[in-house]
N, C-alpha and C positions, 0 to 999 in steps of 0.2 A: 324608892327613888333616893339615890346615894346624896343627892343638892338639892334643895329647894328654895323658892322666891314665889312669895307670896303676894299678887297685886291689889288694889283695888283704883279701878277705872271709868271715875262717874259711878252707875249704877250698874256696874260688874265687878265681881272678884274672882281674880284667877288665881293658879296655881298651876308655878311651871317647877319639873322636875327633870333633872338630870342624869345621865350614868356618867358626867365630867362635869368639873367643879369650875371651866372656863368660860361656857354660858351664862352662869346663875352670875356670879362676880360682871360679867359686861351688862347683865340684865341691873343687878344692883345698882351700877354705875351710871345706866342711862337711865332710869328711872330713881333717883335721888330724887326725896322730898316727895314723893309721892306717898300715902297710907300705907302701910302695911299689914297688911289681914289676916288674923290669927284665930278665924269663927273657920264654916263650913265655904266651899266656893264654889260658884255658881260654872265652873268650866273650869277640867285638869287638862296638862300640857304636860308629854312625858317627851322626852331627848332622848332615845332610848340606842343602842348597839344596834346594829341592822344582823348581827352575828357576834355570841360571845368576843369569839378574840377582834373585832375589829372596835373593839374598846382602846386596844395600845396597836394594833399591824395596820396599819393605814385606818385611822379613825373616819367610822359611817355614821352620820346623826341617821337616823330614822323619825320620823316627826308621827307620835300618836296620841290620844288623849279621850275622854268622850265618844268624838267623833272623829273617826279618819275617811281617809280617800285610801283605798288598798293597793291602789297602784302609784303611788306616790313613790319619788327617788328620793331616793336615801341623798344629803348633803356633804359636804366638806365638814370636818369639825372646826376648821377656818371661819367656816359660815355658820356654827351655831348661834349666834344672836339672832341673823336672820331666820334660822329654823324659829325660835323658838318668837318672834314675830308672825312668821307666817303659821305655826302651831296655836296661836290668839284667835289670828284671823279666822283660821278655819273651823275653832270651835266657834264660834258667833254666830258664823256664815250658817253652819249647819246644825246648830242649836239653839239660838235664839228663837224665842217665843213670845217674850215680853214688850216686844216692839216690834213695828216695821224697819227692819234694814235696808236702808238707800247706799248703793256703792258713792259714798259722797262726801265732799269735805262740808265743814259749815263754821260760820263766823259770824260774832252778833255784835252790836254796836248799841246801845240806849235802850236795851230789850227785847230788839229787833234780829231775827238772826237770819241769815243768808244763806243759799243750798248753793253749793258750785259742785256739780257733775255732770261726768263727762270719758270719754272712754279713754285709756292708757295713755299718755303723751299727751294729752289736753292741756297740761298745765294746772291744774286744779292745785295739786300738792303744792308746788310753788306760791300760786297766788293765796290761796289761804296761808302758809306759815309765813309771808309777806303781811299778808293783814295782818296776823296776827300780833306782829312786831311795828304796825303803821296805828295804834288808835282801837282795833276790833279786837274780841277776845277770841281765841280760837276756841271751838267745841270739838276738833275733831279734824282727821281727816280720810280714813280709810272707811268709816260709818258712819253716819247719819241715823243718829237714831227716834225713829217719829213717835209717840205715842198715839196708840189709835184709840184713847176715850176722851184726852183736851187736844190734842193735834199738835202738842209743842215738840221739841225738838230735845232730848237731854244729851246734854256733852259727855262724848266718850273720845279726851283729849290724850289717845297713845303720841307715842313718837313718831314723829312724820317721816318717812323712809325717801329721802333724796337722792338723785340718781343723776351722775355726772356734772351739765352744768349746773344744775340746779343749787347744789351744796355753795356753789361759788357765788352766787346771787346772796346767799345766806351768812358766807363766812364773814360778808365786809360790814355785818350790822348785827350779828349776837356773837355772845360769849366764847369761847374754842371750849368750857370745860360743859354748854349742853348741846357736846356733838356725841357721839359714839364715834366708837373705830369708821375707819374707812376698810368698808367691804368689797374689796375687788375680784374680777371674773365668776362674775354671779351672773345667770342669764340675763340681767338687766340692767348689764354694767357696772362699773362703781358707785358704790350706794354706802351713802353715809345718814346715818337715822341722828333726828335734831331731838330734843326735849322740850316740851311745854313753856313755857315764860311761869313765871311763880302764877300770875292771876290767874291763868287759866286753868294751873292745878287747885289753887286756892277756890276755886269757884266750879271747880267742876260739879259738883250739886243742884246747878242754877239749872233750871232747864228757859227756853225764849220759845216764844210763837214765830214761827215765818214768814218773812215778809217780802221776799221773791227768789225766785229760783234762777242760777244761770249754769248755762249750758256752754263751756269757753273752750275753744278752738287755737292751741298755738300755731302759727308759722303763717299766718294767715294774712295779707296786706291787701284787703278790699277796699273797694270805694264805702259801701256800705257793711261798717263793722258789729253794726247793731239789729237785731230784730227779732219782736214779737213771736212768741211761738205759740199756738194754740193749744187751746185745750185737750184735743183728742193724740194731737202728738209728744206734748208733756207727760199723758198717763200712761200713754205705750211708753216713752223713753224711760220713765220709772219703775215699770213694771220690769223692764230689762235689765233697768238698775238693781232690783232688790235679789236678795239671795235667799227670803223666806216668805214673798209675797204668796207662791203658790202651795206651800205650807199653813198658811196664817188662813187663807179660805177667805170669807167672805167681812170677816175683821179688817184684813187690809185691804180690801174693794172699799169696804167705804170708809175709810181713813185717809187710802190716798184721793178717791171720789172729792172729797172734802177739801184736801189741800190743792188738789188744782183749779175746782170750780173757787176759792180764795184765793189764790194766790200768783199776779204775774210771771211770768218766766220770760226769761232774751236768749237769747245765741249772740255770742261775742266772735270776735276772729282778732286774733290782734298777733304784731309780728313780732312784738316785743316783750319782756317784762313789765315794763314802763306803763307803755301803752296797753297794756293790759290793766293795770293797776287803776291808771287813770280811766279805760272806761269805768272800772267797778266806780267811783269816784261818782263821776257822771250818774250813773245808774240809780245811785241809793242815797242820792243828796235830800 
């Protein structure tokens, strides 16, 4: 591999590799002040030519590493940051062993740490990298990572990948130097990826125990924005959440077993950022 960037994220180290030098520099740049891992790594991420010459004749990321998806489209070299984002992703998805993986953000406050998942457009990204800049530390938002022998939660705080308005919510209260580029005509819009606050890279070692799970719905203006969700539909929703539950076998049966017979869940609906914020508020007082 012609470039390389070495990560370390919580209790993962990766290693992303290029055949172009424009990735690794925007990876540099959005992960500033985080470790940099110079041992063995637990997951490689290669950027690789989809075809010799389309290195310089209309440049193809190809995303492989570990583990691929074989039919996966080759990207824009515009969009390599994101390739090499969603090249993280999918080595976790489909190699992680050392945890249960929740599709989930999570945020912790006095020890306490929060699960908000939830399907695509939920809002979950938004409102955790909100918390995170209101008072809670962010652990995370694309994974949730549980341990299944104490049941805590260890932060794996990447950058949060924002997707239209969401960045604008964000530009009017951090920094503009921990944003990345603006990613535009990506299948999922303009997408601009944020950076960690110092504490939560500082702290990303810390793992917390959970102390309830929510399940947030944006666009949503009901009479009743709140409520209880049962046990037996918390375990299905999680199960659908995870990407190695049905690999992990009977380790993650009772690890999540565990976390839902412990721990409340809600479903939120809220029509706003706002009001989304302040039910979480409400919630976990």
């Amino acid at each position: 591999m012609r470039h390389q960037f070495r990560l370390e994220v919580g209790p993962v180290r990766f290693r992303v590799g290029s055949d172009w030098a424009a990735p690794i520099r925007a990876l540099g740049a959005l992960y500033a002040g985080y470790p940099q891992w110079d041992g063995p790594c637990d997951f490689t991420v290669r950027l690789e030519a989809e075809r010799p010459w389309r290195r310089w004749l209309r440049p193809s990321v190809a995303i492989r590493g570990d583990f691929t998806l074989p039919d996966a489209v080759p990207m824009a070299l515009e969009h390599g940051l994101l390739a090499a984002e969603m090249g993280m992703n999918l080595q976790m998805a489909l190699g992680c062993r050392r945890h249960l993986l929740l599709h989930a953000a999570s945020v912790e406050r006095a020890g306490r740490a929060l699960i908000i998942t939830g399907l695509s457009g939920s809002g979950k990204s938004t409102l955790s990298a909100l918390l995170g800049e209101r008072g809670w530390r962010f652990m995370g938002d694309e994974f949730a990572l549980l341990d299944m022998t104490d049941g805590r939660l260890h932060p794996f705080p990447r950058a949060v990948s924002l997707k239209n308005e969401s960045v604008e919510a964000l530009q009017t209260i951090v920094q503009a130097e921990r944003f990345g580029p603006w990613l535009r005509g990506t299948p999922k819009g303009a997408i601009r990826h944020l950076r960690p606050n110092n504490e939560a890279v500082a702290r990303m070692g810390e793992p917390a125990a959970p102390f309830a799970i929510l399940f947030p719905r944006f666009g949503r203006d009901l009479e009743r924005a709140v409520r209880p969700v049962g046990a037996a539909e918390v375990f299905v929703r999680l199960t659908q959440a995870s990407t190695n539950y049905v690999a992990l076998g009977e380790r993650a049966f009772d690890a999540l077993t565990r976390l839902v017979a412990s721990v409340p869940a809600y479903a939120i609906d809220y029509p706003s950022t706002e009001a989304g914020l302040a039910l979480v508020d409400e919630l976990t007082q």
